[in-house]
Short mmCIF file of the C-alpha atoms (twelve columns), coordinates in Angstrom:
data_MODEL
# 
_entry.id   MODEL 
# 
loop_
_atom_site.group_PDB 
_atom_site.id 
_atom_site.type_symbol 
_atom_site.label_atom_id 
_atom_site.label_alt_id 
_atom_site.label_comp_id 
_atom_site.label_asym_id 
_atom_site.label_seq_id 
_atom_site.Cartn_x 
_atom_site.Cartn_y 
_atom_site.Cartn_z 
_atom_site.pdbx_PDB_model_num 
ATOM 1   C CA . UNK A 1   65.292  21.183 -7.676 1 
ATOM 2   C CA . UNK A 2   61.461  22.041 -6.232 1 
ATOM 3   C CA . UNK A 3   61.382  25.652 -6.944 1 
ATOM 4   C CA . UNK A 4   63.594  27.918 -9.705 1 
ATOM 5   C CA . UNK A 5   66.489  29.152 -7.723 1 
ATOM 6   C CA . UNK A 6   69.813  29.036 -9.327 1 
ATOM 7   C CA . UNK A 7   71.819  27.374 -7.586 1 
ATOM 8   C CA . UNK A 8   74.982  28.345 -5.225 1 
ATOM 9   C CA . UNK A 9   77.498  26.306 -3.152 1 
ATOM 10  C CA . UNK A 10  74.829  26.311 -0.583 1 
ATOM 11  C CA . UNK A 11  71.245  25.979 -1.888 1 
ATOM 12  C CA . UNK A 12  68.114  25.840 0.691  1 
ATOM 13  C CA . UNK A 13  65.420  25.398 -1.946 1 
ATOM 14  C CA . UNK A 14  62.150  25.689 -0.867 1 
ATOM 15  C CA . UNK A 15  62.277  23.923 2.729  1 
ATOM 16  C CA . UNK A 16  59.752  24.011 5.122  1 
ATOM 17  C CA . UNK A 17  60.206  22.189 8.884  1 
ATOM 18  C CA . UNK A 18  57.743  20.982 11.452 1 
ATOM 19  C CA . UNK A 19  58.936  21.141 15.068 1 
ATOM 20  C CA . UNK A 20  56.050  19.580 17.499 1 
ATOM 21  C CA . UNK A 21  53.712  19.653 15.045 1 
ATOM 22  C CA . UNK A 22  54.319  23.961 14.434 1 
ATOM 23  C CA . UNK A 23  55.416  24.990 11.097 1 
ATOM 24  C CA . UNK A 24  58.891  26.918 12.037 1 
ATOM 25  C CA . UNK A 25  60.188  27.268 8.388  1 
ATOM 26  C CA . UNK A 26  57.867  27.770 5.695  1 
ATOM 27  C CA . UNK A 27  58.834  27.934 1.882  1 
ATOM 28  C CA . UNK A 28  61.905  29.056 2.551  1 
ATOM 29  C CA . UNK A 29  64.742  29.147 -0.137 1 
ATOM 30  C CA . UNK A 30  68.004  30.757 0.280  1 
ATOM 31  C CA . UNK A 31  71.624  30.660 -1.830 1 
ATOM 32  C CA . UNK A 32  75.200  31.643 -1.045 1 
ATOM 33  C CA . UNK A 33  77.530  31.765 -3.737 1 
ATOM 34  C CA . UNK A 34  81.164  30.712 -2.907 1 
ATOM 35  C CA . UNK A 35  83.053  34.050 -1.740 1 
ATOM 36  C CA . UNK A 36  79.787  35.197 -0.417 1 
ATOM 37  C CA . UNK A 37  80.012  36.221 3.478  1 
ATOM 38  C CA . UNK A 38  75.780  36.390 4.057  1 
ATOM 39  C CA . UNK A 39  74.138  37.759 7.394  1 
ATOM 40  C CA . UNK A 40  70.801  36.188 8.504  1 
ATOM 41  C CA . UNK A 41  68.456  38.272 10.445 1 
ATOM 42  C CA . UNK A 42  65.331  37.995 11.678 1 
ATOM 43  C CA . UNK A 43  63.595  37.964 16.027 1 
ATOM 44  C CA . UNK A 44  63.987  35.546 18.430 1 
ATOM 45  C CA . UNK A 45  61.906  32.210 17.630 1 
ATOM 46  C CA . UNK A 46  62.176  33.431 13.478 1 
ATOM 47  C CA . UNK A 47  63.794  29.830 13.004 1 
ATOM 48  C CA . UNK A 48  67.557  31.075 12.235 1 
ATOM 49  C CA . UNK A 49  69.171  28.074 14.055 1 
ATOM 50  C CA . UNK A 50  66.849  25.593 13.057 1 
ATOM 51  C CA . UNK A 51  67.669  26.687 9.417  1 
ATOM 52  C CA . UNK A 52  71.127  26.118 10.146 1 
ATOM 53  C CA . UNK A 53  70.732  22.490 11.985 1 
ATOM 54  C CA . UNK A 54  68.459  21.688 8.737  1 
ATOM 55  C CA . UNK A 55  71.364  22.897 6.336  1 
ATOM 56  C CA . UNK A 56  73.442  20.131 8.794  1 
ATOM 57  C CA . UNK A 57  71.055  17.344 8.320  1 
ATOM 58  C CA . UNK A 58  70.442  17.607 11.971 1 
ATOM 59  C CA . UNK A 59  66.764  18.102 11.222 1 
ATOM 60  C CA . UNK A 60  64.737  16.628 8.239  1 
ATOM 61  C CA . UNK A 61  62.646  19.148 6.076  1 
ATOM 62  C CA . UNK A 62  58.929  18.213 5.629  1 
ATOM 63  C CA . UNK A 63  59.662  19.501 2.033  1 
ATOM 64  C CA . UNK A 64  62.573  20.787 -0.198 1 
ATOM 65  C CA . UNK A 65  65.522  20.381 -0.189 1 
ATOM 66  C CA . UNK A 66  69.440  21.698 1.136  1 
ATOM 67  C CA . UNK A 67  72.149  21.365 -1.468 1 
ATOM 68  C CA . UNK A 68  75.819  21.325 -1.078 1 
ATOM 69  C CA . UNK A 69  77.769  21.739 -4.644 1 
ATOM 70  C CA . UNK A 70  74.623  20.487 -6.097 1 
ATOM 71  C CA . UNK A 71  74.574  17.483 -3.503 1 
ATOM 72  C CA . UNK A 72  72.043  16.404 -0.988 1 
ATOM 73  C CA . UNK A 73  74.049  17.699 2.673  1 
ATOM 74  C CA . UNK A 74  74.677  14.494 4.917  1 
ATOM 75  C CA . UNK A 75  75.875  14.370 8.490  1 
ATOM 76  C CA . UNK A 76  79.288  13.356 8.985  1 
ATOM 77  C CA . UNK A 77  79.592  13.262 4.837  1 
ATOM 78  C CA . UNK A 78  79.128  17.013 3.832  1 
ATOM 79  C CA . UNK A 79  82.194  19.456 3.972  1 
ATOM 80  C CA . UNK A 80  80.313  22.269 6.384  1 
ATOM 81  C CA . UNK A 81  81.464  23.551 9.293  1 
ATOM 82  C CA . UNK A 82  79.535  24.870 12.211 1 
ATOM 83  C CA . UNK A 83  80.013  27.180 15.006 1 
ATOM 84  C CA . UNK A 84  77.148  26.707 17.361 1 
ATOM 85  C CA . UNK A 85  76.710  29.389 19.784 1 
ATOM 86  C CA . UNK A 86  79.250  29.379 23.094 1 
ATOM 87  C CA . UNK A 87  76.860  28.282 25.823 1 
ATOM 88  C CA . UNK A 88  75.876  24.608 23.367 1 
ATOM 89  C CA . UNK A 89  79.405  23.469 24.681 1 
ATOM 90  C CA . UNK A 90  80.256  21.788 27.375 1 
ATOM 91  C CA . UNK A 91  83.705  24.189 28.002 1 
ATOM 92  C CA . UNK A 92  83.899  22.312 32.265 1 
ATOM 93  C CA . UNK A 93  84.760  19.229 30.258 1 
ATOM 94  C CA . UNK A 94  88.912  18.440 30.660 1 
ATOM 95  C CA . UNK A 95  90.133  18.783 27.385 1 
ATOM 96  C CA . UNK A 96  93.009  20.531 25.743 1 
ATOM 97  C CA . UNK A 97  92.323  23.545 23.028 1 
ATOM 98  C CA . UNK A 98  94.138  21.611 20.140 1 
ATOM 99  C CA . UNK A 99  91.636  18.183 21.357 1 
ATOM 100 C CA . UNK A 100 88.539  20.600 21.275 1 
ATOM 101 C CA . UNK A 101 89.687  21.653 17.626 1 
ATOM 102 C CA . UNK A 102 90.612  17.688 16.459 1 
ATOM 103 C CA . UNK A 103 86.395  16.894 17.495 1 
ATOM 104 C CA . UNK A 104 86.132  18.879 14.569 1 
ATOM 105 C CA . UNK A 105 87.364  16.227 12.365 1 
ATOM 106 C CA . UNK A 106 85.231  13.208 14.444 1 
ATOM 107 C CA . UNK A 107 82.887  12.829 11.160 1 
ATOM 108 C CA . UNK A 108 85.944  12.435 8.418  1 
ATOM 109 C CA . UNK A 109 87.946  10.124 10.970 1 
ATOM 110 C CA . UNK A 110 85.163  8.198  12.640 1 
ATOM 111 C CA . UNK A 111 84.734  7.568  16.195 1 
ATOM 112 C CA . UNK A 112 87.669  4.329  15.848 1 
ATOM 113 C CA . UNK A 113 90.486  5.809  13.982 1 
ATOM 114 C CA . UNK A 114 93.255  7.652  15.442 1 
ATOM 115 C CA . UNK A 115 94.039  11.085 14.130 1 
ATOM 116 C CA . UNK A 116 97.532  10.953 11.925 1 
ATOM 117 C CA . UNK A 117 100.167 13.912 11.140 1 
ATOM 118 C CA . UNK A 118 97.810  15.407 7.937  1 
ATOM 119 C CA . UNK A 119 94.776  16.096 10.859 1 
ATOM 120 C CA . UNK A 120 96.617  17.128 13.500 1 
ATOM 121 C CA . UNK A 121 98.499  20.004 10.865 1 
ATOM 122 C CA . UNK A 122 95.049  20.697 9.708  1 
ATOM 123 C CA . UNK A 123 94.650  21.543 13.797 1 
ATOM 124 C CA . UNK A 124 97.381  23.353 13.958 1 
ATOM 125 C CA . UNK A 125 96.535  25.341 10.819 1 
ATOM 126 C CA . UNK A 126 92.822  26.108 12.175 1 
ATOM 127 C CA . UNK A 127 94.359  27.432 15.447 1 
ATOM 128 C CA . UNK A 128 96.654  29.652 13.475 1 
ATOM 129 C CA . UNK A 129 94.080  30.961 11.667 1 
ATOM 130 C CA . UNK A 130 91.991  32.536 15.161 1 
ATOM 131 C CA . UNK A 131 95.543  33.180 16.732 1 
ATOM 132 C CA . UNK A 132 95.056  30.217 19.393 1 
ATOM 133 C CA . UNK A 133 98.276  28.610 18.268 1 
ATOM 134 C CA . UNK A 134 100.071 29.229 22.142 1 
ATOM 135 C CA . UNK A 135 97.568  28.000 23.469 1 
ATOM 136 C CA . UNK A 136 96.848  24.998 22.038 1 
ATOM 137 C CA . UNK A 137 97.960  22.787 25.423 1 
ATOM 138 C CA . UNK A 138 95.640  24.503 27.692 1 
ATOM 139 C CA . UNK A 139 92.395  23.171 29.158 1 
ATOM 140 C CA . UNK A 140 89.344  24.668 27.190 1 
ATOM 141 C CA . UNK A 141 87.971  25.756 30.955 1 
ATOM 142 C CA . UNK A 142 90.360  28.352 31.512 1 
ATOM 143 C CA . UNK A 143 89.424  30.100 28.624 1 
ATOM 144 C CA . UNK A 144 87.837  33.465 27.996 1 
ATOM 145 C CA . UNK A 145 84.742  34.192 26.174 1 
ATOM 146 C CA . UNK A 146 86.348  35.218 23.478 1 
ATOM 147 C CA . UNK A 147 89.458  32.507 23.294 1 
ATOM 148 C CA . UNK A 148 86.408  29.835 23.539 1 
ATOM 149 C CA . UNK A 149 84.650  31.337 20.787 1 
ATOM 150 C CA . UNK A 150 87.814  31.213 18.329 1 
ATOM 151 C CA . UNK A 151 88.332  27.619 19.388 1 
ATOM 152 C CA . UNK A 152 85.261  27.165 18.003 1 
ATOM 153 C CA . UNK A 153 85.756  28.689 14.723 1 
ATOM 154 C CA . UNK A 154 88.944  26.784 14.685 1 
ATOM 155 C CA . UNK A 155 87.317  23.354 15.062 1 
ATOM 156 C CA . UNK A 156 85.173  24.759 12.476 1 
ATOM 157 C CA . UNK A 157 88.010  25.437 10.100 1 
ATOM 158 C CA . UNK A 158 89.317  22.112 11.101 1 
ATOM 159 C CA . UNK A 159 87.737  20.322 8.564  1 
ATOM 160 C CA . UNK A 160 88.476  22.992 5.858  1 
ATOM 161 C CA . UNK A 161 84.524  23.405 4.943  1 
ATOM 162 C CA . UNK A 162 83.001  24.490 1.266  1 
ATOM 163 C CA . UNK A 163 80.386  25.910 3.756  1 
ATOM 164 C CA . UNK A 164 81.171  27.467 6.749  1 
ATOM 165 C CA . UNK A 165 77.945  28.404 9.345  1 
ATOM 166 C CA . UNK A 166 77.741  30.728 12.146 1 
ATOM 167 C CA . UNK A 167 75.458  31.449 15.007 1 
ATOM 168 C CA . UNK A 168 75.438  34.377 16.734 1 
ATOM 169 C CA . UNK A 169 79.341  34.401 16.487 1 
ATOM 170 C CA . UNK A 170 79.562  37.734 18.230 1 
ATOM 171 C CA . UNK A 171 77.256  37.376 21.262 1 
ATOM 172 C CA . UNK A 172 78.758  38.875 24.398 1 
ATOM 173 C CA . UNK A 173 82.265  39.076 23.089 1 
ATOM 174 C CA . UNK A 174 84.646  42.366 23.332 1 
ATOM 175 C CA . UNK A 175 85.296  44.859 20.426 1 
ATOM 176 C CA . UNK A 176 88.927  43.522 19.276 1 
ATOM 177 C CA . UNK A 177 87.778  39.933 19.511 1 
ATOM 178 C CA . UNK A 178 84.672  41.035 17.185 1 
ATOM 179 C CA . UNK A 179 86.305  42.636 15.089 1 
ATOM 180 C CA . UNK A 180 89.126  39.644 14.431 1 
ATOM 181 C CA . UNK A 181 86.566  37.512 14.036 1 
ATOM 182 C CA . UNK A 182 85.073  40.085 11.221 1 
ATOM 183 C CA . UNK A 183 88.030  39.982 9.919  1 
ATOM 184 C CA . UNK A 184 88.403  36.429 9.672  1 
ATOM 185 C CA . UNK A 185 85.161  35.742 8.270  1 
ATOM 186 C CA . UNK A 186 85.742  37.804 5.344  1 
ATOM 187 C CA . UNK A 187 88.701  36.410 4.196  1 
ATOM 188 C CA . UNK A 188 87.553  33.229 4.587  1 
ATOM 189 C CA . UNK A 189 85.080  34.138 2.397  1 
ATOM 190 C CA . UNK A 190 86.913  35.599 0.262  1 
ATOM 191 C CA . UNK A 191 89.051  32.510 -0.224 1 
ATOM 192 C CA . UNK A 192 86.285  30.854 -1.581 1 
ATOM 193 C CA . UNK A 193 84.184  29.420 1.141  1 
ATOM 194 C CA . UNK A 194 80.363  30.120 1.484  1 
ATOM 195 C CA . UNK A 195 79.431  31.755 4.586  1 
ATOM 196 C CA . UNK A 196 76.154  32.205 6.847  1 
ATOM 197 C CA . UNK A 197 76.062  33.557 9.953  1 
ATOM 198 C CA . UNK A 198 73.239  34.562 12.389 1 
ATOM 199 C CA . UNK A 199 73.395  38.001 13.941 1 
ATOM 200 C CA . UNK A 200 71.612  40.529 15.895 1 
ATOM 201 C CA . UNK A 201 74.330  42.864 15.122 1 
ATOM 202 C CA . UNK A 202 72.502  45.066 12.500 1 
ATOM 203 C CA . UNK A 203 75.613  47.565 12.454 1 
ATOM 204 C CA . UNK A 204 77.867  45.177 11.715 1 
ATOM 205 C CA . UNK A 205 76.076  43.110 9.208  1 
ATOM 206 C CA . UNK A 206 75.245  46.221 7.156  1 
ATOM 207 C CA . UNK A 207 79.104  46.816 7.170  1 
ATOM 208 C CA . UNK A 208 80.407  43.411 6.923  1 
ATOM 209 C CA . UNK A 209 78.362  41.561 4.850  1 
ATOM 210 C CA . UNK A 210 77.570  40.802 1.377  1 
ATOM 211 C CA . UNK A 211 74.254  40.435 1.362  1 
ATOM 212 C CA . UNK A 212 71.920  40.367 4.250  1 
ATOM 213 C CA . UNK A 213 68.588  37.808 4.221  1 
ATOM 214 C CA . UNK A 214 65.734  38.721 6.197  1 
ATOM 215 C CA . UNK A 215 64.138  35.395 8.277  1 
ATOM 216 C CA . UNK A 216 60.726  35.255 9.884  1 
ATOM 217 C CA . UNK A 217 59.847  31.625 8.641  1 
ATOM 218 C CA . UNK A 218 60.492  32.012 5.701  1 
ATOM 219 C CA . UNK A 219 63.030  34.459 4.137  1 
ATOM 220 C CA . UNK A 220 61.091  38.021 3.749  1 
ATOM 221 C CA . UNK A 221 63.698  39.837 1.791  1 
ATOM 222 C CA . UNK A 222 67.615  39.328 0.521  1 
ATOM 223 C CA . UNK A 223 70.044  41.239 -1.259 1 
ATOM 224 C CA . UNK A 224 72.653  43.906 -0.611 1 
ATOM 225 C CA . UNK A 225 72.939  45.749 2.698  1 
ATOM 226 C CA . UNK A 226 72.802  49.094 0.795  1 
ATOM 227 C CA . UNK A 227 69.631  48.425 -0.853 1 
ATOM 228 C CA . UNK A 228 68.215  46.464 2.240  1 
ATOM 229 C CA . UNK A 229 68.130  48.889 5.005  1 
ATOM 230 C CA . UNK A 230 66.771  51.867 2.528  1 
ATOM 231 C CA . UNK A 231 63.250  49.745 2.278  1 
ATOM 232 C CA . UNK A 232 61.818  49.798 5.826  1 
ATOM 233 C CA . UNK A 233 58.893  48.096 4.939  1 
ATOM 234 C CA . UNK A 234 60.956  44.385 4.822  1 
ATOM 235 C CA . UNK A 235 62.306  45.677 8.328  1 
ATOM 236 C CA . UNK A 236 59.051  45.929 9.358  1 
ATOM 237 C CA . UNK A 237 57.098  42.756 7.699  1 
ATOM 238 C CA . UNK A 238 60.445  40.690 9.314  1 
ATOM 239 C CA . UNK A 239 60.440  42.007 12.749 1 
ATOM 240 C CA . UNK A 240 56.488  43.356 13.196 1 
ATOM 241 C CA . UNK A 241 57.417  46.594 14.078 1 
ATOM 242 C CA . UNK A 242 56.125  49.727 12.871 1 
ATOM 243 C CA . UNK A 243 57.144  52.685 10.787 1 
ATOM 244 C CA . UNK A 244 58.431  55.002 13.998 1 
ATOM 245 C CA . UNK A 245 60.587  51.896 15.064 1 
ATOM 246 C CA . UNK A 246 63.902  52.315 16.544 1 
ATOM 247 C CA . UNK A 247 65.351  49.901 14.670 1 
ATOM 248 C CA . UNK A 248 64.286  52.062 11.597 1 
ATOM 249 C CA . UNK A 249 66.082  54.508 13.115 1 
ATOM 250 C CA . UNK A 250 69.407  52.800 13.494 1 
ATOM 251 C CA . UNK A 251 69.410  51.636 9.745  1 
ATOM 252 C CA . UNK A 252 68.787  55.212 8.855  1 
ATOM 253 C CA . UNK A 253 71.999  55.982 10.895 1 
ATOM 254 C CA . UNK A 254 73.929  53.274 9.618  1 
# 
């Protein structure tokens, strides 16, 4: 370990990423427990998805170092699962729901072997989860925003992940589907996965989450919700806004 975190089933200890030559993440350490659903929130450009493509291996960290159950996270190797936001898939291509939800399992199978009965259950258990089982035979393009956005999750689920990430998993979707997808997330964390998600949904993360960890390159402030939005002054350092901010205002009213 680089720095004196304890360590969780996901541990960011310490990382720091260059993007073009510009520092995006700096010092940045972060931990979520297993059971733990955690909300990540910080301004456009704070580096909240490239912290989650760096917990994915997708990007390497100039220095530090992401930890899954005390491992080193690989690619193809490391049980997480990712929702990316909507508009990163290609939903015109002409694939079936249950198909979309099997790519989820591309990294355990490799790109040669055919999926057998145990993967395509594990499909079929993923789309039960997000309530897609019925329609599991239809092509991904006549979906709605919100039926796209559970396929997701289910692909997700498809691998059944120790870590489970989420960006911006509520963007531009209606109140029942949010609020399934709340739902959802909870109890997955509460059945022993370790959750992140990205959100610009204040309200809800203040309801919904466990703890809440401020981002503006480097995490400014975590902990409980409750004790969280009574400090404005991390609200303020994370987002550069000052003290007669509305967004002060709606954590006072939530």
């Amino acid at each position: 370990m680089t720095g004196t975190i304890a360590p969780g089933v996901l541990t960011v200890d310490d990382v720091s990423v260059e993007l073009g030559g510009r520092l995006v993440l700096e010092s940045t350490s972060l931990v979520v427990d297993r059971g733990e659903l955690v909300g990540l929130i910080g301004p456009n450009g704070a580096g909240k998805t490239t912290l989650l493509r760096t917990i994915l291996g997708l990007l390497r960290p100039a220095t530090g170092l992401v930890l899954v159950d005390g491992r080193t996270a690989r690619p193809g190797s490391t049980p997480i699962g990712y929702v990316p936001q909507r508009h990163e898939f290609a939903w015109e291509f002409p694939i079936s729901v249950a198909n979309v939800v099997m790519t989820g399992l591309t990294g355990r199978l490799g790109l040669l072997k055919r999926p057998g009965e145990a993967d395509w259950q594990a499909v079929a258990d993923a789309l039960e989860r997000v309530r897609m089982t019925e329609l599991a035979d239809r092509p991904v393009g006549q979906l709605s925003g919100g039926q796209r956005q559970r396929v997701l999750v289910a692909r997700a689920l498809a691998l059944e992940p120790a870590v489970l990430l989420l960006d911006e998993p509520f963007t531009g979707l209606d109140m029942p589907t949010q609020e399934l997808l709340s739902e959802l997330f909870t109890e997955l964390a509460r059945e022993g996965r370790a959750v992140l998600m990205t959100t610009h949904d204040l309200a809800s993360a203040l309801y919904t989450c466990d703890r809440i960890a401020l981002l503006n390159r480097t995490v400014i402030a975590a902990g409980i919700p409750s004790q969280l939005a009574v400090d404005p002054s991390v609200w303020m350092a994370t987002f550069g806004v000052g003290p007669d901010s509305a967004l002060l205002r709606i954590l006072k009213a939530a």
